[in-house]
TORKERO-625604 format. One record per residue (C-alpha): residue number from 0; x, y, z. Coordinates in nm, 2 decimals, decimal comma. Example, Ala and Ser with C-alpha at 12.3 -4.5 7.8 and 13.67 -1.06 7.14 Angstrom:
BEGIN
@n: 0	u: 1,23	v: -0,45	w: 0,78
@n: 1	u: 1,37	v: -0,11	w: 0,71
***
This chain:
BEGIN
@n: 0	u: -7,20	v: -9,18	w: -6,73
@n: 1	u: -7,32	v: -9,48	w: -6,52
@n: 2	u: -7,64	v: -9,69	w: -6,58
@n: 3	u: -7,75	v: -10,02	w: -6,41
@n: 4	u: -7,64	v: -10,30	w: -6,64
@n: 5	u: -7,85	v: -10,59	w: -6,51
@n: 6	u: -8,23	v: -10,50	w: -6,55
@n: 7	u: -8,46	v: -10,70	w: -6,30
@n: 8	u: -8,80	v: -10,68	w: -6,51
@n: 9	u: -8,86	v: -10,68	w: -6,93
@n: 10	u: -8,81	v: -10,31	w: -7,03
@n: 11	u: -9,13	v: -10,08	w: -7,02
@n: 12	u: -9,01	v: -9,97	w: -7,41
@n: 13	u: -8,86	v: -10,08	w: -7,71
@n: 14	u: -8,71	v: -9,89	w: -7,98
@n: 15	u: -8,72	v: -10,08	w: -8,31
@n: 16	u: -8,47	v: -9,85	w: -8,56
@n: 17	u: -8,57	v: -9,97	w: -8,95
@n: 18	u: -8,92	v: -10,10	w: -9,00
@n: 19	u: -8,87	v: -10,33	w: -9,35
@n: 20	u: -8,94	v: -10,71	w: -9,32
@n: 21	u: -8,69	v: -10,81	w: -9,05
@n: 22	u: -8,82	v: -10,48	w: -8,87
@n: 23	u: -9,16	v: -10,55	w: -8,91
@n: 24	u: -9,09	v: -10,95	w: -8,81
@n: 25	u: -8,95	v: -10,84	w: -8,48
@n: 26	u: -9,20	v: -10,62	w: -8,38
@n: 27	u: -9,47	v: -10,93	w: -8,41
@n: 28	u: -9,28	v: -11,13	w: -8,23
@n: 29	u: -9,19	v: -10,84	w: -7,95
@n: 30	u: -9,56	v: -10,74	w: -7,93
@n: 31	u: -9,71	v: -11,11	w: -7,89
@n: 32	u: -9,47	v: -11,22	w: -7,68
@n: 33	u: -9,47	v: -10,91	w: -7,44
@n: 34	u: -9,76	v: -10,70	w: -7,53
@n: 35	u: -9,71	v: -10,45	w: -7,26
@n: 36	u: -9,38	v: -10,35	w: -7,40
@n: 37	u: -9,42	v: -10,01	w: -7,55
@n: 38	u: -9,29	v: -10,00	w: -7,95
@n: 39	u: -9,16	v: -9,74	w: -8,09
@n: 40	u: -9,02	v: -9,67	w: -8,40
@n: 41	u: -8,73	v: -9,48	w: -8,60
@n: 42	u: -8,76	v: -9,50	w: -8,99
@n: 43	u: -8,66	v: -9,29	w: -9,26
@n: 44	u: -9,01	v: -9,32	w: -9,38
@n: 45	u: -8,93	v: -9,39	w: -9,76
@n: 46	u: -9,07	v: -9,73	w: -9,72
@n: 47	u: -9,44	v: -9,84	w: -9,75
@n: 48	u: -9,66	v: -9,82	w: -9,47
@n: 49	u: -9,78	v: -10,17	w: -9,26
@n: 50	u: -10,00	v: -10,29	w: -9,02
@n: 51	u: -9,72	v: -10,31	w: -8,74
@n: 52	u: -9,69	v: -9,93	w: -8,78
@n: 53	u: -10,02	v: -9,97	w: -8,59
@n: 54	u: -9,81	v: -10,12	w: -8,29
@n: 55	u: -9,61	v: -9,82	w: -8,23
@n: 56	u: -9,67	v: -9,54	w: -7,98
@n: 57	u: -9,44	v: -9,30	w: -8,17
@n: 58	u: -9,28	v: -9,28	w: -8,46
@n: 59	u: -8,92	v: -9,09	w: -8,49
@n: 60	u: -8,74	v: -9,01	w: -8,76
@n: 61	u: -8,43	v: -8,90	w: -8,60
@n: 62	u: -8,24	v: -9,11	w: -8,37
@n: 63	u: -8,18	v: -8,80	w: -8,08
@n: 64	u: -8,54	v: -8,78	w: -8,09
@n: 65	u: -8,56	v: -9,13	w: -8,06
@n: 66	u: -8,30	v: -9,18	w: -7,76
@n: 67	u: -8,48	v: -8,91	w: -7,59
@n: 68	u: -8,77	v: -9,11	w: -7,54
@n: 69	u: -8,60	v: -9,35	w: -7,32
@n: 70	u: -8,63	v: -9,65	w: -7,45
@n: 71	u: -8,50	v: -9,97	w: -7,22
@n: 72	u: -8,42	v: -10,13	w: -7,49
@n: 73	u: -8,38	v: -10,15	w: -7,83
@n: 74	u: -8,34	v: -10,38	w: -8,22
@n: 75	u: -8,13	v: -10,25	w: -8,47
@n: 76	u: -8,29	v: -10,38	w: -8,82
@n: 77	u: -8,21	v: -10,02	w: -9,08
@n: 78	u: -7,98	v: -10,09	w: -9,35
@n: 79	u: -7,64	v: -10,24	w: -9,28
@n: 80	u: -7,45	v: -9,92	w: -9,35
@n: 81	u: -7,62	v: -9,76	w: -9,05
@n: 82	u: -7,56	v: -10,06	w: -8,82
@n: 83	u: -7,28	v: -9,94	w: -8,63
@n: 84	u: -7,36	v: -9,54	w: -8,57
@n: 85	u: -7,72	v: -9,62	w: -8,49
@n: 86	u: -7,55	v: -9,88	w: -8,20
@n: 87	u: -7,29	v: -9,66	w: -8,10
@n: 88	u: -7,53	v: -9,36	w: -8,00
@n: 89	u: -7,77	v: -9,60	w: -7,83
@n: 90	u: -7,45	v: -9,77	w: -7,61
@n: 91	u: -7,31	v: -9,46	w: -7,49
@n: 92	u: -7,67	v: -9,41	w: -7,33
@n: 93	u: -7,67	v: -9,79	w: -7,18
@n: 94	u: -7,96	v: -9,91	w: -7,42
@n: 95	u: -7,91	v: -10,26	w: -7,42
@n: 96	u: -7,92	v: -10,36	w: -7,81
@n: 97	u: -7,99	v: -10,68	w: -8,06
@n: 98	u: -7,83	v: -10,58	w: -8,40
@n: 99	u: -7,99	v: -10,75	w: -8,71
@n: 100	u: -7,69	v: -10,96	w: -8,92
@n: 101	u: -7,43	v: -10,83	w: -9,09
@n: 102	u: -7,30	v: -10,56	w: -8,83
@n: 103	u: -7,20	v: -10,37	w: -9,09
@n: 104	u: -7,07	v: -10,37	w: -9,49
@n: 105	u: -6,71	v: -10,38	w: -9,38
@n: 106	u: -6,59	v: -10,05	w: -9,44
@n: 107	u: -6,69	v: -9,88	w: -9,10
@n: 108	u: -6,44	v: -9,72	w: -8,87
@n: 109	u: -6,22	v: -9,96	w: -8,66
@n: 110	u: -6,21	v: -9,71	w: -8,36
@n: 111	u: -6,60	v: -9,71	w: -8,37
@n: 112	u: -6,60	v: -10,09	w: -8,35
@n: 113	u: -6,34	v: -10,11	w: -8,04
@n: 114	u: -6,55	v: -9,85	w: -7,90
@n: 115	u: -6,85	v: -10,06	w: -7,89
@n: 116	u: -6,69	v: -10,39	w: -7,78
@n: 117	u: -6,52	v: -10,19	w: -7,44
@n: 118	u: -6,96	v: -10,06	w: -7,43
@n: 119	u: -7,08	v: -10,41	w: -7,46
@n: 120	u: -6,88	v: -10,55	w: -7,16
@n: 121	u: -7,14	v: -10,35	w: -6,97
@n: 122	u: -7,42	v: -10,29	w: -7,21
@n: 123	u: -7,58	v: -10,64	w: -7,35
@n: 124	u: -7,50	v: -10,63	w: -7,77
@n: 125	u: -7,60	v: -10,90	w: -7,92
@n: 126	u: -7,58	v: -11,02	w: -8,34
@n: 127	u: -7,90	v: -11,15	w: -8,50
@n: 128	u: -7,77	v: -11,47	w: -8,66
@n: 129	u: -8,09	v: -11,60	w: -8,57
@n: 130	u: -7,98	v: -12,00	w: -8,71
@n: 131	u: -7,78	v: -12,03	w: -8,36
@n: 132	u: -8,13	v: -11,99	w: -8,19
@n: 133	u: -8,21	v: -12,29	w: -8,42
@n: 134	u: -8,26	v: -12,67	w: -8,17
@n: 135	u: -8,13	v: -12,84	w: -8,46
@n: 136	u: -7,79	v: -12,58	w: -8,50
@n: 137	u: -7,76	v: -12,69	w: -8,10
@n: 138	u: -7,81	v: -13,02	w: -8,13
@n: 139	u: -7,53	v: -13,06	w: -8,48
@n: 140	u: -7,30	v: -12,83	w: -8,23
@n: 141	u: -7,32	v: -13,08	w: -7,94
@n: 142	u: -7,22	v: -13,36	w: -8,16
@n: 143	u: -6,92	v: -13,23	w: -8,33
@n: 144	u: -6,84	v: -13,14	w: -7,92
@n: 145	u: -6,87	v: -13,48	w: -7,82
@n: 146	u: -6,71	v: -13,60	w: -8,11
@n: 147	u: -6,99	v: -13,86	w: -8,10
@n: 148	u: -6,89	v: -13,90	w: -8,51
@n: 149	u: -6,49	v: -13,89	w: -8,45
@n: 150	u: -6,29	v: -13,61	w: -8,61
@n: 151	u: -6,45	v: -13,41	w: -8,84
@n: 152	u: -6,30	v: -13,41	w: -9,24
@n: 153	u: -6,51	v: -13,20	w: -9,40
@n: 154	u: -6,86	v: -12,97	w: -9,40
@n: 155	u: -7,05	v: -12,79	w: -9,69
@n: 156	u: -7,28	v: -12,53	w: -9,64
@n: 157	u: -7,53	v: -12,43	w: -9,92
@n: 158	u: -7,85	v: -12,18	w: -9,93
@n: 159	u: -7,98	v: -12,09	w: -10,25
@n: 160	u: -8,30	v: -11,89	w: -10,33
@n: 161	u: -8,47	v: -11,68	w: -10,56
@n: 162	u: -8,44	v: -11,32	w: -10,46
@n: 163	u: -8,73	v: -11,18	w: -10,67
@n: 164	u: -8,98	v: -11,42	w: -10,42
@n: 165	u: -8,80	v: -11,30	w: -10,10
@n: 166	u: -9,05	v: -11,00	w: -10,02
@n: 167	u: -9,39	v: -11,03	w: -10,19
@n: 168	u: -9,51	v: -10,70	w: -10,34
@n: 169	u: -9,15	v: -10,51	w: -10,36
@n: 170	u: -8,98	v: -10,47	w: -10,66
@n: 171	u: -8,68	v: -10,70	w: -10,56
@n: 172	u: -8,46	v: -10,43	w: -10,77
@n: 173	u: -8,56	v: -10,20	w: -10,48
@n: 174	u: -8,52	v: -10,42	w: -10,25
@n: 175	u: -8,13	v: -10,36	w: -9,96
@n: 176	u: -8,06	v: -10,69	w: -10,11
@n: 177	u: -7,99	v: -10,59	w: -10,44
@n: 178	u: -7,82	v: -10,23	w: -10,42
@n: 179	u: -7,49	v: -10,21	w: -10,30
@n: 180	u: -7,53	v: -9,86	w: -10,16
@n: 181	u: -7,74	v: -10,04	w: -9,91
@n: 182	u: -7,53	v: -10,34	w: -9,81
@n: 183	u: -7,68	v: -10,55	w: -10,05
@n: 184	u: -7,55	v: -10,86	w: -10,23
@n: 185	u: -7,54	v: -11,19	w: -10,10
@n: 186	u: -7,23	v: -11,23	w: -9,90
@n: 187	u: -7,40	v: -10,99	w: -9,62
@n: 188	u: -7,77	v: -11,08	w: -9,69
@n: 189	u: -7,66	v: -11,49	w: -9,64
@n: 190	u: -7,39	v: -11,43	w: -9,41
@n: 191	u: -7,59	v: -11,71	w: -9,13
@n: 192	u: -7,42	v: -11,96	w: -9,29
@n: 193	u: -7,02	v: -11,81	w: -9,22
@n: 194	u: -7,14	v: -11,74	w: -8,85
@n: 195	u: -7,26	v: -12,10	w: -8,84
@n: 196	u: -6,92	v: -12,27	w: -8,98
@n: 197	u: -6,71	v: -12,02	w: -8,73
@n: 198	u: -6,96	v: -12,16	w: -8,46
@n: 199	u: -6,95	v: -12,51	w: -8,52
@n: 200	u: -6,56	v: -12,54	w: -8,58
@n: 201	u: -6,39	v: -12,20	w: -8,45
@n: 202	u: -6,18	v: -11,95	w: -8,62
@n: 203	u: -6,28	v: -12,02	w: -9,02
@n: 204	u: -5,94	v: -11,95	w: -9,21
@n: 205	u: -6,03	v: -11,85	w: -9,58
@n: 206	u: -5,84	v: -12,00	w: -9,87
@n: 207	u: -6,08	v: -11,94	w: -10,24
@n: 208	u: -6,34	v: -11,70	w: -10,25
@n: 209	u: -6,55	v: -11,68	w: -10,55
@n: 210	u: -6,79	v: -11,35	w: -10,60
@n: 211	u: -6,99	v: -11,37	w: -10,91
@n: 212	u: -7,32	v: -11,19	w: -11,07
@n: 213	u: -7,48	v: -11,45	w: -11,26
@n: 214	u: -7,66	v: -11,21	w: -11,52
@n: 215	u: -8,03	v: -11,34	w: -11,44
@n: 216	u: -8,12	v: -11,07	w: -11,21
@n: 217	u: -8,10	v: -10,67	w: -11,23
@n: 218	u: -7,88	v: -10,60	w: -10,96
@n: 219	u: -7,54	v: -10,43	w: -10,89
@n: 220	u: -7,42	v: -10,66	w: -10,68
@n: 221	u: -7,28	v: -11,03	w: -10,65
@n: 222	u: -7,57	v: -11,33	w: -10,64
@n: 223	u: -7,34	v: -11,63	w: -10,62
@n: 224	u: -7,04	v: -11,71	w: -10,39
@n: 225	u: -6,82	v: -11,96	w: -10,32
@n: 226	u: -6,61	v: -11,99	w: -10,03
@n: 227	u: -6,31	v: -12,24	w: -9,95
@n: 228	u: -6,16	v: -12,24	w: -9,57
@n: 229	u: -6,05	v: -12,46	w: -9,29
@n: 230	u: -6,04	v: -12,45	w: -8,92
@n: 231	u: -5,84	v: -12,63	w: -8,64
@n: 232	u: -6,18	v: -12,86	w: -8,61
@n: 233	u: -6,27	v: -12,91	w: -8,97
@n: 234	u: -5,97	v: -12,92	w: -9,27
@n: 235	u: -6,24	v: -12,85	w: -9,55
@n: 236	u: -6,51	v: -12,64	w: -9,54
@n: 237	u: -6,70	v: -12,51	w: -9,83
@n: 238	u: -6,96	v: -12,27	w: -9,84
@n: 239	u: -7,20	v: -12,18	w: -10,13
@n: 240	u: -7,45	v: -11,87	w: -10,13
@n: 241	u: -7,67	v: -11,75	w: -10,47
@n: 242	u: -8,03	v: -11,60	w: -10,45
@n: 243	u: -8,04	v: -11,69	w: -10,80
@n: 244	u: -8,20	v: -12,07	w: -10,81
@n: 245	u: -8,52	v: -12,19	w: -10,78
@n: 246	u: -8,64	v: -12,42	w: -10,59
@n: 247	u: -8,48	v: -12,31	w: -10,25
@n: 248	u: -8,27	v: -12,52	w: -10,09
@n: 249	u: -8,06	v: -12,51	w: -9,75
@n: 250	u: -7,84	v: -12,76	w: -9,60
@n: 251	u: -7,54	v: -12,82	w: -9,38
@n: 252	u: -7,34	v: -13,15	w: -9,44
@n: 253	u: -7,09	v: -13,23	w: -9,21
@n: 254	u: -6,88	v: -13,57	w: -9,32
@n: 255	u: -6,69	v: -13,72	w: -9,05
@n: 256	u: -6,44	v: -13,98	w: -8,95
@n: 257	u: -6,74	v: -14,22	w: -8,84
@n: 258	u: -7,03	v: -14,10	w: -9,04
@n: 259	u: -7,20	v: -13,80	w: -9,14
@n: 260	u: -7,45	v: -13,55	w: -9,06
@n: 261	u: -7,70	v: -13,38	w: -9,29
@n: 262	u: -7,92	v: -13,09	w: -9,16
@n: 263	u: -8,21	v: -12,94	w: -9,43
@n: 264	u: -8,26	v: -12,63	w: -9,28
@n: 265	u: -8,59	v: -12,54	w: -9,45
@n: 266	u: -8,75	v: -12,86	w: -9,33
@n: 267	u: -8,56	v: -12,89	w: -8,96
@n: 268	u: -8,46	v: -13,21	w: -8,98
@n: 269	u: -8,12	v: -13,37	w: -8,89
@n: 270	u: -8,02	v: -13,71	w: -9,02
@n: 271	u: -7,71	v: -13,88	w: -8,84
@n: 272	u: -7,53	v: -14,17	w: -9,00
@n: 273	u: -7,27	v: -14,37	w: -8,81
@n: 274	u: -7,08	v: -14,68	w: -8,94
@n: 275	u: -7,22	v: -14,99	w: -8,80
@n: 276	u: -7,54	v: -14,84	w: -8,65
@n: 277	u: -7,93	v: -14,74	w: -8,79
@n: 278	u: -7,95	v: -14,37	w: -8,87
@n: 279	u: -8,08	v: -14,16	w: -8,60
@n: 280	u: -8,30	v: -13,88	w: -8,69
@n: 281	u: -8,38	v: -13,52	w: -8,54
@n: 282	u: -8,67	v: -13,31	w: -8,62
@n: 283	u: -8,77	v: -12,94	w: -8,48
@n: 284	u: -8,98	v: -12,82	w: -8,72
@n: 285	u: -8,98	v: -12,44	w: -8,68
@n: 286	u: -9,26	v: -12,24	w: -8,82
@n: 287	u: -9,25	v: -11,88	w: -8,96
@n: 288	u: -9,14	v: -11,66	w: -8,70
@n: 289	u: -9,02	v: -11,91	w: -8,39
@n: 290	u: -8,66	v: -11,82	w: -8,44
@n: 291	u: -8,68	v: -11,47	w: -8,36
@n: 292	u: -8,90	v: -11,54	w: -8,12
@n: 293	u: -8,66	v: -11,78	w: -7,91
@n: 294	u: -8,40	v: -11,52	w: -8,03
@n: 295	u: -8,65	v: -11,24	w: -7,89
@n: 296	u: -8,63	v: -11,43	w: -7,54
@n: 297	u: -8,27	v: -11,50	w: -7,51
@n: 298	u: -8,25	v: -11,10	w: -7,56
@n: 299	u: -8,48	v: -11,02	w: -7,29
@n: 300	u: -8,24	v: -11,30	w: -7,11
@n: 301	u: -7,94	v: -11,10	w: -7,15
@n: 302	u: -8,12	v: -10,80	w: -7,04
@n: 303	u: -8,25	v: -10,91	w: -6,71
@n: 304	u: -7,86	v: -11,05	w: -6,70
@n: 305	u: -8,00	v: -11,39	w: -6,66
@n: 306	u: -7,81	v: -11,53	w: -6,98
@n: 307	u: -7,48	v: -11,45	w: -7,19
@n: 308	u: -7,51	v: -11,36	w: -7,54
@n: 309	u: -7,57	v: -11,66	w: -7,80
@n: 310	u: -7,37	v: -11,45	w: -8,07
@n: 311	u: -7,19	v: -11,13	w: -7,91
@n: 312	u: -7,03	v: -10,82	w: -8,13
@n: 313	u: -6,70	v: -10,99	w: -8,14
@n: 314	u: -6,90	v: -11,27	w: -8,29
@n: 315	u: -7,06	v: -11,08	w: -8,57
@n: 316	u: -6,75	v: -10,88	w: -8,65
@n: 317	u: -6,56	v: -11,18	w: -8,75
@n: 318	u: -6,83	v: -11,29	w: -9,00
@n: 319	u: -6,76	v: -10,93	w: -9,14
@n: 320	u: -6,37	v: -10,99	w: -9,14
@n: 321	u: -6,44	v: -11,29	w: -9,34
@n: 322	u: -6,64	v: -11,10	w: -9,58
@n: 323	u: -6,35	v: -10,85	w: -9,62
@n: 324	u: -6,10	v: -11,14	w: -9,69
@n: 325	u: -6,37	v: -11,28	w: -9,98
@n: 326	u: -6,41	v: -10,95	w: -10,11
@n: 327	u: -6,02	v: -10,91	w: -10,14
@n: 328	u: -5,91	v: -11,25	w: -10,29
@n: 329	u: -6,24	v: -11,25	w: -10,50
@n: 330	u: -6,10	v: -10,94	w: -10,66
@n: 331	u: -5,74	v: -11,07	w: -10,71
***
């Protein structure tokens, strides 16, 4: 099989596989963006209905079916259990992909995965941890380049929420978050935050994991984690997930040999402290769908082969060894 690998336009058509709330997010952002880009759809069709169905020119429910309408390109946002044979099927035919976070739930075949990583050094596959599309992730990253704040000591990163608010009119006990079965829990569903401490300060080596249900919400899976690591760049880092607190909260503190940074990521604003000098402040307040739409355009980048990928497969597969190493010393 051969197939041009740089494209030198946007694709005529867009296969979206999965059409819950990320689904549905990135088809906004595709269609107002580029609304000459033909959508189309694969879904099982158990979910509810929506206005971006109206957006698509077909709807599939198989993924041949869907592959044989040629799309040019294509999102992956089903269930993370059918991350990596949805991708695989639409590599071997060239289809340049953006897979929603996690990859996977960990337990897929190995061979699949080395498969995929030889098809991305032609196809583009990129991860959706959409915070690296985030100014104020950039901006944190170039200072801890520079070293503008000395050697780093130590970082803690903490999201918190309360799942039942996450999707307005679902049952939350419904929802892929909560079952298992569907790559739920909140390891996977929070995973930004272990892509953003690999990104920020490398290889994240894992010492403590913590996996725990706090008994508040009806759900088979974990709602609080606690994660202790290191990294050549950073000697501590601690990272702390739940979707079981109210109100939410989201920050990244980074304490360093000359001062400290502190990110709230819900606001998007950054507030530098260095010894001897006034604080410096940083502000890119991002409003509801602007990620994925900067992510949406760093895609068609990589498409065109104008750009690299932000977070490759490679990228999002060591988040997901990560999770593997939690789950194991959780359990032990």
């Amino acid at each position: 099989m051969t197939f041009e690998a740089k494209q030198t336009s946007l694709p005529r058509r867009l296969l979206i596989c999965g059409l819950g709330s990320i689904g549905r997010r990135h088809a906004r952002v595709i269609h107002q963006a580029w609304p000459d880009i033909e959508l189309s759809v694969m879904r099982s069709g158990l979910g509810l209905d929506s206005p971006e169905l109206a957006l698509m020119s077909h709807q599939f429910s198989d993924l041949d079916a869907a592959i044989a309408w040629k799309p040019d390109a294509s999102v992956i946002a089903s269930p993370a259990p059918f991350h990596q044979q949805q991708a695989l099927a639409l590599a071997r035919q060239g289809i340049p992909i953006l897979i929603e976070k996690p990859v996977g739930i960990g337990s897929e075949s190995m061979q699949a995965w080395d498969e995929l990583l030889q098809l991305s050094r032609d196809v583009p596959v990129l991860v959706g941890y959409v915070l690296r599309q985030d100014p104020c992730a950039a901006h944190i990253k170039e200072k801890i380049e520079r070293r503008e704040l000395g050697k780093v000591l130590e970082a803690d990163f903490y999201c918190g929420s309360w799942l039942p608010e996450w999707r307005p009119n679902t049952d939350y006990r419904e929802s892929v978050s909560s079952r298992r079965s569907l790559g739920g829990g909140v390891l996977l569903e929070l995973s930004h935050e272990l892509d953003l401490a690999g990104w920020f300060f490398g290889e994240f080596e894992l010492a403590f994991a913590s996996l725990q249900q706090s008994g508040l919400l009806d759900i088979d899976v974990e709602d609080q984690v606690l994660l202790v690591g290191r990294s050549d760049v950073c000697s501590l880092v601690t990272i702390r997930l739940n979707f079981c607190t109210q109100p939410s909260r989201r920050r990244v503190v980074i304490r360093c040999e000359r001062g400290e940074i502190n990110w709230d990521v819900l606001t998007g604003d950054i507030e530098v402290r260095i010894r001897d000098q006034p604080a410096q402040g940083f502000q890119a307040h991002l409003v509801a769908d602007d990620r994925y739409r900067l992510q949406a355009e760093h895609f068609m980048e990589c498409i065109r082969g104008d750009a690299v990928s932000h977070c490759s497969l490679s990228d999002g597969l060591e988040v997901l060894k990560i999770i593997n190493q939690a789950r194991i010393r959780s359990a032990n």
